[in-house]
LUMTOR-17911 format. One line per field, with one value per residue (C-alpha): residue in three letters; x, y, z. Coordinates in nm, 2 decimals. Example, Ala and Ser with C-alpha at 12.3 -4.5 7.8 and 13.67 -1.06 7.14 Angstrom:
BEGIN
res <- [ala/ser]
x <- [1.23/1.37]
y <- [-0.45/-0.11]
z <- [0.78/0.71]
This chain:
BEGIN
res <- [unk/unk/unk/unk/unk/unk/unk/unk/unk/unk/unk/unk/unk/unk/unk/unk/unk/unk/unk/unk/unk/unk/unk/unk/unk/unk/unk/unk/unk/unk/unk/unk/unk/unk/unk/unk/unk/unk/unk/unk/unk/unk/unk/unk/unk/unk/unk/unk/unk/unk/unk/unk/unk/unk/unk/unk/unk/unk/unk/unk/unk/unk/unk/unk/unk/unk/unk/unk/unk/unk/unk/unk/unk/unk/unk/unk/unk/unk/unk/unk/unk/unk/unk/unk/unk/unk/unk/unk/unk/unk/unk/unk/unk/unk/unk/unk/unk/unk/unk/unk/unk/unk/unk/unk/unk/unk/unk/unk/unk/unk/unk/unk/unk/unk/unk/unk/unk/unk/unk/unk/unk/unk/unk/unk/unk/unk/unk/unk/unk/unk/unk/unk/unk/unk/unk/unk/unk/unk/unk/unk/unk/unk/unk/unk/unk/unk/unk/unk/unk/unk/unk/unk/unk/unk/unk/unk/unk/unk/unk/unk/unk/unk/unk/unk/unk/unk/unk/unk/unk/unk/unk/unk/unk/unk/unk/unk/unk/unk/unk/unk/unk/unk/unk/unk/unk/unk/unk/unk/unk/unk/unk/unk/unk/unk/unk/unk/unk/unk/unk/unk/unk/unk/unk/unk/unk/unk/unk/unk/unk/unk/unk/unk/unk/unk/unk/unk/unk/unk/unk/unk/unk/unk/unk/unk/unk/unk/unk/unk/unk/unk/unk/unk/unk/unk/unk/unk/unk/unk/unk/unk/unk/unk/unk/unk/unk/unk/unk/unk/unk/unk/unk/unk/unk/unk/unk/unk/unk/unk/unk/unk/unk/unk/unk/unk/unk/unk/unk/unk/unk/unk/unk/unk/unk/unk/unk/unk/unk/unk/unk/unk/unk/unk/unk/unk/unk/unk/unk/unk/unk/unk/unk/unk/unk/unk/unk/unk/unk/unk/unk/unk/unk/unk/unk/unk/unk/unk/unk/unk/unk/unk/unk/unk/unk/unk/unk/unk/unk/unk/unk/unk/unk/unk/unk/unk/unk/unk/unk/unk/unk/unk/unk/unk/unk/unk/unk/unk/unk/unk/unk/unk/unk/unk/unk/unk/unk/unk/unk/unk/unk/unk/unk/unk/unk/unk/unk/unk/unk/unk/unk/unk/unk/unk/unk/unk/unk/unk/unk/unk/unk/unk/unk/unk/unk/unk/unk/unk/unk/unk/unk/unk/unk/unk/unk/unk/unk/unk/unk/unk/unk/unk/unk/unk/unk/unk/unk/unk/unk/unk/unk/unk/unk/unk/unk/unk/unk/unk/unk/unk/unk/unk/unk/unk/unk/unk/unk/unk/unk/unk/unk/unk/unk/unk/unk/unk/unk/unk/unk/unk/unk/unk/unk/unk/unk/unk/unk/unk/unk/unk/unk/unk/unk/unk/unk/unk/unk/unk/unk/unk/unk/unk/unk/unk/unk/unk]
x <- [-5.41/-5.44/-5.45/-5.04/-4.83/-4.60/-4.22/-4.15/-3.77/-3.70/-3.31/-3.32/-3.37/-3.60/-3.63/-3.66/-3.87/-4.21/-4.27/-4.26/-4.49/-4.70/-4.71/-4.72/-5.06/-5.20/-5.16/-5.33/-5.62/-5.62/-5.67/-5.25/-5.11/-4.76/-4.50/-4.30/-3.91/-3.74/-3.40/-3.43/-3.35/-3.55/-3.83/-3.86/-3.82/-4.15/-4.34/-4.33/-4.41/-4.76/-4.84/-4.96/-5.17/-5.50/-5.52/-5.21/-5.00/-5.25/-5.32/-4.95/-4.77/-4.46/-4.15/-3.79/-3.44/-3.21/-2.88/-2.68/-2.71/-2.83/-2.82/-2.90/-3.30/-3.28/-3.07/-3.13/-2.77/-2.68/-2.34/-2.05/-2.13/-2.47/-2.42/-2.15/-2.41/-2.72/-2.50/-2.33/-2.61/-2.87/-2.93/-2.93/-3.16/-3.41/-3.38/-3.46/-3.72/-3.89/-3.83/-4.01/-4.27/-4.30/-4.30/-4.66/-4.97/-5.05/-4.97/-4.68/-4.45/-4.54/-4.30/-4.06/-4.07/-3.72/-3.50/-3.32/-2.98/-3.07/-2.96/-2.90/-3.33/-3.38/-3.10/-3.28/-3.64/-3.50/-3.36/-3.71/-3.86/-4.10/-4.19/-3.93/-3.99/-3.80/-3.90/-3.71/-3.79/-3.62/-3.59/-3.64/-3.33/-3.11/-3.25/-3.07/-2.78/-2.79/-2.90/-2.62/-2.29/-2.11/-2.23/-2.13/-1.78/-1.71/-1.88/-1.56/-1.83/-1.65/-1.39/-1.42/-1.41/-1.69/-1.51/-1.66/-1.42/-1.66/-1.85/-2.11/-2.26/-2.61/-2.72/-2.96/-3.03/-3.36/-3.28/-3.17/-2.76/-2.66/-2.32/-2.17/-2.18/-2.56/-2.52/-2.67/-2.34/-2.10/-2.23/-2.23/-1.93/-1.71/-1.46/-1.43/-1.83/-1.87/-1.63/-1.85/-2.19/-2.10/-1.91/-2.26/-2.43/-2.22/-2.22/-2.66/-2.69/-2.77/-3.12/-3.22/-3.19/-3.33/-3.69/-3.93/-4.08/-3.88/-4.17/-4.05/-4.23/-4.27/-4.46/-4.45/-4.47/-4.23/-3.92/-4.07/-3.72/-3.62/-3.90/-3.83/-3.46/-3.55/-3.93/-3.90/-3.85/-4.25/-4.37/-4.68/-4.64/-4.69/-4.76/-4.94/-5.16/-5.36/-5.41/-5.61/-5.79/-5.50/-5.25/-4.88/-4.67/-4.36/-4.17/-3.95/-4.05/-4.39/-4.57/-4.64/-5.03/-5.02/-4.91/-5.24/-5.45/-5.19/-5.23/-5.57/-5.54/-5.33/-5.43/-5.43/-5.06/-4.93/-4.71/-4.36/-4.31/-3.95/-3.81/-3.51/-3.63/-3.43/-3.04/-3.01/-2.75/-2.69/-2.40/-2.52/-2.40/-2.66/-2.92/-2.90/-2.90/-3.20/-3.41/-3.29/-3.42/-3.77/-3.77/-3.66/-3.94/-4.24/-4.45/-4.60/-4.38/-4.39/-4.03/-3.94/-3.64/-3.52/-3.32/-3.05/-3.03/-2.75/-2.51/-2.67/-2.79/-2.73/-3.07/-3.05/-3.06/-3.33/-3.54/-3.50/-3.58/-3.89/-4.07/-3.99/-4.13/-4.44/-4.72/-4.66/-4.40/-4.42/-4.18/-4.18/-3.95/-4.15/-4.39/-4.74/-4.54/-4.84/-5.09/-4.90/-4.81/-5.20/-5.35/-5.43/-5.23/-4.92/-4.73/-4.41/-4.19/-3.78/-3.68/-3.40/-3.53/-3.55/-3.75/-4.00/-4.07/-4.06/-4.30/-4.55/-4.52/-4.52/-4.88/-5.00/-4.88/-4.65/-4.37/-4.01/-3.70/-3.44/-3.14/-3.01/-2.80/-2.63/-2.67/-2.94/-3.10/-2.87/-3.03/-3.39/-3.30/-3.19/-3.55/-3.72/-3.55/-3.46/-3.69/-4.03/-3.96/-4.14/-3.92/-3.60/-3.20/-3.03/-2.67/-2.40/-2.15/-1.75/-1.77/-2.08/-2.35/-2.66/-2.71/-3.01/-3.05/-2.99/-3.33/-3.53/-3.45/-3.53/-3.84/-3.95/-3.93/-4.07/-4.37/-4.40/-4.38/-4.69/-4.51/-4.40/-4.70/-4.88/-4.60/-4.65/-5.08/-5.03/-4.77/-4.98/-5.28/-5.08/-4.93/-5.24/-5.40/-5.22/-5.33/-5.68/-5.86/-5.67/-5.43/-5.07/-4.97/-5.31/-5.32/-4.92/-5.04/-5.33/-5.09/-4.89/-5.13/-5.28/-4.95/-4.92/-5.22/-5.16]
y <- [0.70/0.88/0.82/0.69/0.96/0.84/1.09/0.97/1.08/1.06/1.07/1.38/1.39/1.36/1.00/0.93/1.20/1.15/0.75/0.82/1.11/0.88/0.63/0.90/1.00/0.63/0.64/0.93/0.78/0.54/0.81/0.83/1.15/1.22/1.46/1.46/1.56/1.74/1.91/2.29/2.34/2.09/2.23/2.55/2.38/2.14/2.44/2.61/2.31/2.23/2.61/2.51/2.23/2.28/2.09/1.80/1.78/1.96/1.71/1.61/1.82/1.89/2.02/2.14/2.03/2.36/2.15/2.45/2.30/2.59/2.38/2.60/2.56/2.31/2.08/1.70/1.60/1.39/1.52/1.40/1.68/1.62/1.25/1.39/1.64/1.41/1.19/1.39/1.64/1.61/1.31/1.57/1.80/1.53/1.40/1.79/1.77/1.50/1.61/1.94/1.74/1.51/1.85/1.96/1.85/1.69/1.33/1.21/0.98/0.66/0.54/0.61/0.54/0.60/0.55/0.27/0.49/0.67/0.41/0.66/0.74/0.35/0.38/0.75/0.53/0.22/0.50/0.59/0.31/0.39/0.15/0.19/0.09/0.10/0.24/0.18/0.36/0.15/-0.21/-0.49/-0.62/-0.32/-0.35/-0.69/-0.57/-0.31/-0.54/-0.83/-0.61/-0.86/-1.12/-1.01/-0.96/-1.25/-1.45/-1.24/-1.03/-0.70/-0.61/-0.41/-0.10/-0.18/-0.26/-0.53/-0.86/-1.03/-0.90/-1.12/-1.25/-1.45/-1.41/-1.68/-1.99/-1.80/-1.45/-1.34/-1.32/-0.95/-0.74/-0.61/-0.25/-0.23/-0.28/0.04/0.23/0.07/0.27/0.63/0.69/0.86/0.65/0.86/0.87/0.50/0.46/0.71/0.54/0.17/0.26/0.43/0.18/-0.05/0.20/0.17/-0.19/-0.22/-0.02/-0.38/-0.52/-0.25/-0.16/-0.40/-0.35/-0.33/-0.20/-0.15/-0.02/-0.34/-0.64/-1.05/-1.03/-0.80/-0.95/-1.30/-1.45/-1.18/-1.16/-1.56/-1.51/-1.25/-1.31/-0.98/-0.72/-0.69/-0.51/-0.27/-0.13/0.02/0.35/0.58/0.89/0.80/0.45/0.66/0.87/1.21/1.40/1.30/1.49/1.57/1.73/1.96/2.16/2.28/2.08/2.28/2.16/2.26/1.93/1.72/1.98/1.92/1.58/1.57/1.68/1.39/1.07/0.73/0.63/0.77/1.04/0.93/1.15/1.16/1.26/1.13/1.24/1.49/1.37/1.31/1.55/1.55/1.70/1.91/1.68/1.45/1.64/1.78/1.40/1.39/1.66/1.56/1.22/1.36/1.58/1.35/1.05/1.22/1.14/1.39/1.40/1.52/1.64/1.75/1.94/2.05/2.39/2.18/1.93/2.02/2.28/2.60/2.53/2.84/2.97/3.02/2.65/2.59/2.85/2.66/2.34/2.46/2.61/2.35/2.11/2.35/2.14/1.80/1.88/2.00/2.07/2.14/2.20/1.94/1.76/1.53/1.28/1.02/1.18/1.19/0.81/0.74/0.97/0.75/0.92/0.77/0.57/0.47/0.60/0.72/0.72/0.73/0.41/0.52/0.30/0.56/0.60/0.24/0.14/0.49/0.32/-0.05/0.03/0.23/-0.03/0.18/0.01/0.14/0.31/0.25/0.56/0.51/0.76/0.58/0.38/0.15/0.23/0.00/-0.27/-0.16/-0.12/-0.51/-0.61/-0.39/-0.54/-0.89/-1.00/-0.85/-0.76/-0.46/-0.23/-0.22/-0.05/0.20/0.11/0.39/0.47/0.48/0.81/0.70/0.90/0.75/0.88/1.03/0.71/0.49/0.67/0.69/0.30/0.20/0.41/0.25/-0.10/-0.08/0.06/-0.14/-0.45/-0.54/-0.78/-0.47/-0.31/-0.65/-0.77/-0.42/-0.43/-0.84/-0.67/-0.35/-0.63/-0.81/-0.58/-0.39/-0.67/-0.70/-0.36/-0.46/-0.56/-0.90/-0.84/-0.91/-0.54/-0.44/-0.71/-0.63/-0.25/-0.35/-0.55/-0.28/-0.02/-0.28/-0.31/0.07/0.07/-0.19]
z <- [13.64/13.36/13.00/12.85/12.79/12.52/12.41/12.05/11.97/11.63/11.47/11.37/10.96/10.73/10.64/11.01/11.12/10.90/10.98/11.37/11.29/11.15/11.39/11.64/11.45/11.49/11.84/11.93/11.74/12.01/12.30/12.34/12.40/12.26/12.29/12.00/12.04/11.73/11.75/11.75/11.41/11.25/11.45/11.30/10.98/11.07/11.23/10.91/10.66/10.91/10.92/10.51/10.69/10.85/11.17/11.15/11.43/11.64/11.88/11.89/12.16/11.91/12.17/12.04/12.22/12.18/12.02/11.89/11.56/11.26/10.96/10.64/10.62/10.28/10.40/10.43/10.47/10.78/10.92/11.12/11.32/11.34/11.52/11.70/11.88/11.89/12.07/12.34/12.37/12.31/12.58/12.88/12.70/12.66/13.02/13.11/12.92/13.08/13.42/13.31/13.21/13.48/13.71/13.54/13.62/13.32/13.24/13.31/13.05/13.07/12.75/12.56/12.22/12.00/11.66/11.83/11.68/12.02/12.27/12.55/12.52/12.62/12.91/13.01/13.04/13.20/13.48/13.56/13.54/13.24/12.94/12.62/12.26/11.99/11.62/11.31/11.05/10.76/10.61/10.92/10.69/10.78/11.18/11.20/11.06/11.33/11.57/11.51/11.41/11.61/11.44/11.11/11.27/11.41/11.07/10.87/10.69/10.78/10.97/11.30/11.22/10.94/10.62/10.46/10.40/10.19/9.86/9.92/10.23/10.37/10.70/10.71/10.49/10.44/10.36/10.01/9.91/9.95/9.88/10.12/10.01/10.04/10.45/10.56/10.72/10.43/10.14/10.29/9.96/10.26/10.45/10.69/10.73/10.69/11.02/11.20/11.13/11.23/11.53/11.63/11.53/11.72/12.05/11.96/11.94/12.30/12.26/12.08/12.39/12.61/12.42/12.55/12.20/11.84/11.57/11.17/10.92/10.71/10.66/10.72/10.30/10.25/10.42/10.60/10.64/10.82/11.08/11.11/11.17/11.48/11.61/11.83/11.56/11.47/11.16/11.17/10.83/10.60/10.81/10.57/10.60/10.37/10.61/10.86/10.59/10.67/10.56/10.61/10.87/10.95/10.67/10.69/10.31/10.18/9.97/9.66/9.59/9.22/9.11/9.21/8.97/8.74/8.80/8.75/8.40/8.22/8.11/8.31/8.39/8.16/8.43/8.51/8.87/8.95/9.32/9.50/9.88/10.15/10.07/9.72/9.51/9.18/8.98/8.69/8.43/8.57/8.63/8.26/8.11/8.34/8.22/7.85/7.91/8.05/7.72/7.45/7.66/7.49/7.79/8.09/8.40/8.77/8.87/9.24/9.24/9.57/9.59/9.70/9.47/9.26/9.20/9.09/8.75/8.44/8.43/8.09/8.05/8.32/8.13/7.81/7.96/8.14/7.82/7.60/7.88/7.95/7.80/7.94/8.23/8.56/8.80/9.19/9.48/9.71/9.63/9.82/9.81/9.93/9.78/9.42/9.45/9.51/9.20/8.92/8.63/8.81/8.57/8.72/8.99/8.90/9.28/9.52/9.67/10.05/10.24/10.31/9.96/9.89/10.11/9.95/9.64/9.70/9.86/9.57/9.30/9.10/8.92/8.99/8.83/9.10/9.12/9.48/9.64/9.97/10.23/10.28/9.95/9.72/9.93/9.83/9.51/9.52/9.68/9.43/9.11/9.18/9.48/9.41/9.07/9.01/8.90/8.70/8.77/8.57/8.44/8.48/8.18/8.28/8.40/8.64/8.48/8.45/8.03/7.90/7.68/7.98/8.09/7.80/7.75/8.12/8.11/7.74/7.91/8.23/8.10/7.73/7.98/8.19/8.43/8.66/8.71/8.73/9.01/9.17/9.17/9.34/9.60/9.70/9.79/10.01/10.18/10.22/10.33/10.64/10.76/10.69/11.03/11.16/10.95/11.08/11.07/11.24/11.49/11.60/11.64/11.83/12.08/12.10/12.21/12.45/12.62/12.63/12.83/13.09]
């Protein structure tokens, strides 16, 4: 018998995309060969960020499903449309897929490892008899709720077509008070789109029960309540490059470099690096109180600015900005995201609060400004401010613009008070820690490629 042949399937965005890559990475380290499964349009788009990279994804066969879909090449948005598709399908493509692989002389799958919001990949395993696991790719908080949607129907928490009945709500004796609108498929801001995402993640729940395994990206420390509520979900986080001494994979944009030399030029934290990941958009009203904060802050900052990320800006303005910013500013389309969070001039982090980026900065010990955009990222703001308590919220004014002053006063207090970066360094430790050899991350990995190889 050969060596295990694993298909990783990712949902495919961004968010979702990069943290199977990684694990995906860890794996082959451990003589596992993968075939990784991307959408045909997000392939091209991955194809041409790794062609910047020498060597990653090399060893990872990396294989496109043609789904008809030709989203505009800087695009991060998930889509009715894009479900819709992923759901009727792209299931037969993959199951061709397999077959054609199967049909080779190679190795054939031996497991199937996929974002549980792909039920029909566990159902497609269980058919042929092959091992399935499930990989989640955000909070273990937001996998329960995934994972017991009845539950929160039948307790009256929402209603069942997924509007919430309650403002508040606590799953367990154990696990933290939370509103409502921070449940993961409540605040997508569209009705409409709020309907969509719980009745798939309803039609998904099922994959819970079919993966023999259930791996998150997160810790015993980080959310212990959680893990104790539902023993099977097992954390193996945080997954990080920089964890196996590489370079992350999996995004979609090129990294533009300049900002580590850049980097390397300013003081100690003393850099506030702002990025709000793959979905965030920002009106122009906001964006200008955001560069006027930066500029009226008197401190060096790191700003990604995808093409994307707001209405076309007057480029008169962005002109003016840029050379009055010139000596202590810098500003990219995409940026190293891990590699930024890691250099030493890193000060604080203003951030969108996706779990990917939480977890990149929670295990470099940076101290957070919180601006989340939708969904689950309300709820990791909540974690971030009132349950670790290393990074503060930004208060909107009536018209919900988060003000220039709003920022410059945020900014001015989580750094002129040492409690958030000190909460922050005692955070990164422990979490570390439990990637450390027999550490509880390490150990659950360990268990998990042991089973792959049985």
């Amino acid at each position: 018998m050969g060596n295990p042949h694993v298909l990783a399937i990712p949902f495919p965005a961004q968010g979702h995309v990069i943290p199977l890559m990684e694990l995906s990475q860890c794996l082959l380290k451990h003589g596992i060969r993968i075939t990784f499964v991307n959408t045909d349009d997000k392939h091209k788009q991955l194809m041409d960020a790794l062609a910047m990279k020498d060597g990653v994804g090399n060893q990872i066969q990396l294989v496109s499903v043609p789904l008809g879909l030709h989203s505009p090449e800087i695009s991060g948005q998930v889509t009715e449309k894009l479900v819709e598709v992923v759901s009727r399908v792209m299931p037969k493509k993959v199951e061709e897929l397999m077959e054609q692989i199967n049909a080779s002389d190679g190795d054939k799958i031996t497991c199937v490892l996929a974002d549980p919001l792909l039920k029909w990949a566990m159902e497609i395993a269980m058919e042929k008899r092959i091992k399935r696991a499930a990989f989640y790719c955000a909070s273990a908080t937001q996998l329960v709720f995934r994972a017991r949607n009845q539950k929160l129907i039948d307790d009256g928490i929402i209603d069942n077509d997924g509007t919430p009945k309650k403002e508040m709500f606590q799953l367990s004796p154990n696990m933290p008070a939370m509103k409502t609108a921070h449940i993961a498929f409540v605040g997508l801001g569209s009705t409409k789109l709020q309907k969509l995402f719980f009745q798939t993640s309803v039609r998904n729940s099922q994959s819970f029960e079919l993966a023999e395994w259930v791996l998150c990206n997160s810790t015993y420390d980080l959310e212990p309540a959680v893990f104790e509520f539902d023993p099977k979900f097992i954390p193996i986080g945080p997954l990080l490059a920089s964890n196996r001494l590489g370079d992350t994979a999996g995004s979609f944009w090129q990294e533009d470099l300049t900002c580590l030399k850049w980097l390397d030029q300013q003081q100690p934290q003393s850099v506030i690096y702002v990025a709000f990941g793959s979905t965030t958009l920002l009106d122009r009203t906001q964006f200008q109180e955001l560069a006027m904060a930066l500029e009226l802050s008197n401190r060096p900052f790191l700003l990604v600015v995808r093409p994307d990320i707001t209405d076309k800006i007057n480029d008169a303005y962005q002109k003016g900005f840029q050379d009055r910013i010139a000596t202590r500013g810098h500003i990219v389309s995409w940026a190293p995201q891990q590699k930024v969070l890691a250099h030493p001039s890193i000060a604080c982090f203003i951030s969108h609060c996706g779990w990917n980026s939480t977890m990149e900065g929670i295990s470099n010990g940076v101290p957070f400004l919180c601006w989340p955009y939708f969904g689950d990222q309300m709820h990791n703001e909540n974690y971030i401010c009132n349950i670790w308590r290393i990074g503060l919220g930004f208060n909107r004014d009536g018209s919900g613009i988060i003000t220039s002053e709003e920022i410059k006063s945020k900014v001015q207090e989580l750094l002129d008070n040492g409690k958030y970066k000190a909460n922050a360094l005692n955070l990164k430790e422990r979490v570390m820690n439990s990637i450390k050899e027999g550490g509880s991350s390490y150990n659950n990995f360990n268990h998990f490629v042991e089973w792959l190889k049985a």
